[in-house]
N, C-alpha and C positions, 0 to 999 in steps of 0.2 A: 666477142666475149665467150670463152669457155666455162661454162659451169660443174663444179663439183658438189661433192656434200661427204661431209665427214659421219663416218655412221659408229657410233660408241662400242669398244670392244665388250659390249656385258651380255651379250647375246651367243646360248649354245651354238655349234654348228648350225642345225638343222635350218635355223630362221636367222641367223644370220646369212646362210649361203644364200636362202631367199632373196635379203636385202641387198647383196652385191651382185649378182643378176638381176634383180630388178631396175639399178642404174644404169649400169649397162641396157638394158632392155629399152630403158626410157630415154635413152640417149644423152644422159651427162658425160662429160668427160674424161671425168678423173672424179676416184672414191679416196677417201683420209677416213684414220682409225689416229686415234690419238695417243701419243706414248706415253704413258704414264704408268704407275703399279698401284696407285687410287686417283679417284678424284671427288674432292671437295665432300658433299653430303652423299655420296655415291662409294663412300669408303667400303661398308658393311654389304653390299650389294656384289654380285659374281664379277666381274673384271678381268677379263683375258689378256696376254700379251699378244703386243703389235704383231712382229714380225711372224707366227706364226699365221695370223690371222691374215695376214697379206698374201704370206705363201698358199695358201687354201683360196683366197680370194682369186689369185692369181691365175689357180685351175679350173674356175669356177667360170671365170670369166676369158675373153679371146683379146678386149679391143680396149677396156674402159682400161685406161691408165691408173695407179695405184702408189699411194703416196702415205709414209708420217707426218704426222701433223704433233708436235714435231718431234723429230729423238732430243734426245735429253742427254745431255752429260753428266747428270746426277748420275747417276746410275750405267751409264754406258761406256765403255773406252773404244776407241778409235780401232784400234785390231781388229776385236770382234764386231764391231759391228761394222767393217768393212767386208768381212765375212761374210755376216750374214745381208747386204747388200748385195756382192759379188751373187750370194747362190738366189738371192728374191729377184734380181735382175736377168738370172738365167730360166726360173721358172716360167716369169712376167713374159720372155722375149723383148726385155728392154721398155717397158710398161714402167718404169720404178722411177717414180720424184721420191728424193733424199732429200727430206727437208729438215733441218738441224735449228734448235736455238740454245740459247743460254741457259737454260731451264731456271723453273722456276722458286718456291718457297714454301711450296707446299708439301704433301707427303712423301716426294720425291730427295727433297733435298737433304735429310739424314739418314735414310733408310739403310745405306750402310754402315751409319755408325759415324761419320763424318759429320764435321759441324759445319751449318751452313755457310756459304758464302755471300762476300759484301757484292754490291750491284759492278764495281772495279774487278773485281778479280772474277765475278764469273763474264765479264765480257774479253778476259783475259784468256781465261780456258775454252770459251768458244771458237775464238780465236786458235789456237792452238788446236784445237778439236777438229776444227773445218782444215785447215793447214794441211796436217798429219793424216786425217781419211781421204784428202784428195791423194794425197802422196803416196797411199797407201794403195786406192784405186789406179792408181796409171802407172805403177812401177812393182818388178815381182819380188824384190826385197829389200826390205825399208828398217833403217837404223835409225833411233829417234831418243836423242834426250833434250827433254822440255819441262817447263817447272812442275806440270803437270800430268801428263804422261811419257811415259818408257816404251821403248820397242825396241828389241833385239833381233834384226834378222828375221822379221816377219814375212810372210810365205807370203803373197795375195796373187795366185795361180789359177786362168790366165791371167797376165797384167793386161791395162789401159781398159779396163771395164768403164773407166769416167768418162771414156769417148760415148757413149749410150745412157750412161744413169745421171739423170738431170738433179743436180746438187744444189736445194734451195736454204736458202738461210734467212730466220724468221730475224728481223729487227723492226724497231720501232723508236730507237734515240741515235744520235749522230755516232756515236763509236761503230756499234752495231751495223748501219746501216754500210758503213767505209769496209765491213765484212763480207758483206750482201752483195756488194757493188764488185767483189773478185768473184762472185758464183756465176750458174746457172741462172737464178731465180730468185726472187726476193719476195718472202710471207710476211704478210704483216696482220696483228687483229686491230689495226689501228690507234688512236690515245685511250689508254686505260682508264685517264683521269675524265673521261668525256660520261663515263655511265653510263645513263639510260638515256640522256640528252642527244640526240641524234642530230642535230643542225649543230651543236657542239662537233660530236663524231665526225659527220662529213666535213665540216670545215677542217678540224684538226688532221684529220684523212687528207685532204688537199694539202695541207700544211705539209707533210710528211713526203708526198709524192714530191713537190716542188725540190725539198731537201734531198730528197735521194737523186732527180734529175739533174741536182749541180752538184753531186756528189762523180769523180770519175771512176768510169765503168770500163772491165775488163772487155764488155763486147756492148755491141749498142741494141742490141736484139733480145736482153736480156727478159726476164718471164717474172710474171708479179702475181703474188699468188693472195688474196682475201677471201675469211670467209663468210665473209659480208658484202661485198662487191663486185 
C-alpha cells in the first residue's frame, strides 16, 4: 500500500513549502491539494489554487508524486486544463496523478453563472471531460464538438504527454465507475450515505471495490486511489 495525504490549498508559500517537503521527507508517496475555489465552512478563509500550488510543489520536491484530488468540471474546460497538465507534468518530471470527477454542488457548481447540474447530466460531462483531455493529451491537435465542450484546432505541443501523466477518475455509483474502468486509476471517498458510521463505510467500501472488479477494465493493472484506505 502507498500512502498519500491531501494537504489544503489555504496555506501561504512559506508553510505550505514546509508541508510538501515534509511528505516527501517522511516518505509518503504522493501529496493532493484539493480543486476547489471554496470549500464548505472554509469559504471566508485564504484558499489558493490547485494548479499553481502543485507547480511550486513540484520544485520543491524531487520524488513525492503530486496529484488533484479532484479537478472539477464546474469550473474547468478540457483545453486548458490539458495545458496546464502538459506544463505541471513537465515541471513534476512525470510526478503528476490527474485525477478528475464529476464535481460537486457546492460552491463550485454556479460560480460562473451556470445553473447547477442534475446527478445524469453531470456524469454526462465527465464523461465527455475525461474523453476530450485524454484526446487532447496524446494528439497535437484536436477538433471536438460535444454537448458540452468545443475545441477548435487545439495546440497540446508536445503531444502523447498521457504516455506519463496517470489519468484518475474519482467514482462512487455504477455509471461513474464504467468511466474509471477506461483510465489510469480510480479515486474513490467511498459511500457518502455511510457518515460517521465506519463498519457501514468499510462494508459499503467492499461493496463498491467488488462493483468496480466486475466492472471491464481497460488494463488489469489499474491504480485505486482512497483517502481513507
Amino acid at each position: 500500500m502507498r500512502v498519500g495525504v491531501v494537504i489544503l490549498p489555504q496555506f501561504r508559500w512559506p508553510e505550505a513549502r514546509a508541508r510538501w517537503v515534509s511528505l516527501e521527507q517522511r516518505g509518503f508517496a504522493h501529496g493532493w491539494t484539493y480543486d476547489h475555489l471554496a470549500w464548505r465552512d472554509l469559504a471566508d478563509e485564504p484558499w489558493y489554487a490547485t494548479i499553481p500550488i502543485l507547480v511550486a510543489a513540484a520544485t520543491a520536491t524531487s520524488t513525492l508524486s503530486l496529484g488533484t484530488w479532484v479537478a472539477s468540471p464546474n469550473f474547468r474546460h478540457p483545453v486548458t486544463t490539458a495545458k496546464d497538465l502538459l506544463t505541471l507534468d513537465d515541471i513534476s518530471e512525470g510526478r503528476l496523478i490527474a485525477a478528475v470527477g464529476a464535481g460537486g454542488l457546492g460552491w463550485d457548481a454556479q460560480v460562473l453563472g451556470q445553473e447547477p447540474l442534475g446527478p445524469r447530466e453531470r456524469v454526462a460531462r465527465l464523461d465527455e471531460f475525461v474523453t476530450l483531455t485524454d484526446l487532447l493529451l496524446r494528439q497535437p491537435d484536436t477538433t471536438w464538438a460535444g454537448r458540452y465542450y468545443q475545441a477548435r484546432n487545439a495546440m497540446v505541443v508536445p503531444a502523447g504527454s498521457r504516455e506519463r501523466i496517470t489519468l484518475v477518475v474519482a467514482a462512487a455509483g455504477p455509471r461513474t465507475i464504467r468511466i474509471a474502468a477506461r483510465a489510469d486509476g480510480w479515486a474513490t471517498t467511498g459511500p457518502i450515505a455511510a457518515g460517521d458510521d465506519l463498519d457501514r463505510w468499510w462494508s459499503g467500501l467492499a461493496d463498491l471495490v467488488r462493483r468496480f472488479e466486475d466492472t471491464p477494465r481497460s488494463t488489469a493493472a489499474i491504480r485505486r486511489r482512497c483517502p481513507a484506505c
